[in-house]
C-alpha positions in Angstrom: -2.9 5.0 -10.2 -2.8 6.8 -13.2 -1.8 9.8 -12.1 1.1 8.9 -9.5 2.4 6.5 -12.2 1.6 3.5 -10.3 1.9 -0.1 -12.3 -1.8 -1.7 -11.9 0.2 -5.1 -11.0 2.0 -4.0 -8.4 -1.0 -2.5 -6.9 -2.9 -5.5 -7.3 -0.1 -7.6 -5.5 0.4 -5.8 -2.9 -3.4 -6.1 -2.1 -3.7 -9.8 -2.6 -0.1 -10.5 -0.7 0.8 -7.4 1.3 3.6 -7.6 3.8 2.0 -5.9 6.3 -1.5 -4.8 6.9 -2.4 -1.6 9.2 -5.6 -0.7 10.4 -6.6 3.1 11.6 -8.7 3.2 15.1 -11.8 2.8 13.5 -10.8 0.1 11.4 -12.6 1.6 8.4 -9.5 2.4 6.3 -6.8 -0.4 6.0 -3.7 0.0 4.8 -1.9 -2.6 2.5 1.6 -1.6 2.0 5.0 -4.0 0.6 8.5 -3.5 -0.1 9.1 -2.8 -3.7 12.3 -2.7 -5.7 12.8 -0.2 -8.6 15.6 0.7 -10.8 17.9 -1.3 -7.6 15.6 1.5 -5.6 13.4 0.4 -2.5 10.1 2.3 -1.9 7.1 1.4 -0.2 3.5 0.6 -1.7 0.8 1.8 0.5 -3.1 1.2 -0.7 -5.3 2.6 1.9 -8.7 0.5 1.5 -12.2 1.2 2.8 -13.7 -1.7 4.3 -17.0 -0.1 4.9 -17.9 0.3 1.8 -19.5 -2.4 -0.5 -17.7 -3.2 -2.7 -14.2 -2.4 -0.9 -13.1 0.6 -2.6 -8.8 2.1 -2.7 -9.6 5.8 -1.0 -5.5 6.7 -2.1 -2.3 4.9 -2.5 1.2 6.1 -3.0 4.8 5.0 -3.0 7.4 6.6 -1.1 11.2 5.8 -0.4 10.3 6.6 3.8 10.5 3.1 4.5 11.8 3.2 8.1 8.4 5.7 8.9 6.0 3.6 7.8 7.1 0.0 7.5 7.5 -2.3 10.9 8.8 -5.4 9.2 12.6 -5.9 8.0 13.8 -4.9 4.7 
């Protein structure tokens, strides 16, 4: 988070009230990802989650202003 300049509250929720939820094929790695507004700017959040592990652990997350790629909901 740290690095990518990520605020540690929008991270946290987007993981406890994500708008969507995406899991790979083998279901190991889910992704959390929500619409976010900054500076009148939208990007999206993505936290990519290992399930597998004990305790759940964030592999990566990122936000990027490719919305339309990534997100299947409405803006």
């Amino acid at each position: 988070m740290l690095r990518r300049g990520l605020d540690k509250d929008q991270v946290l929720t987007v993981i406890q009230n994500p708008d969507e939820i995406i899991a790979d094929d083998s279901e190991e790695v889910v992704i959390f990802q929500s619409v976010i507004k900054e500076n009148e700017q939208l990007f999206l959040l993505r936290v990519f989650i290992n399930r597998s592990k004990q305790p759940k652990r964030i592999v990566t997350l990122y936000k990027t202003t490719k919305i339309k790629k990534y997100y299947e909901g409405k803006i």
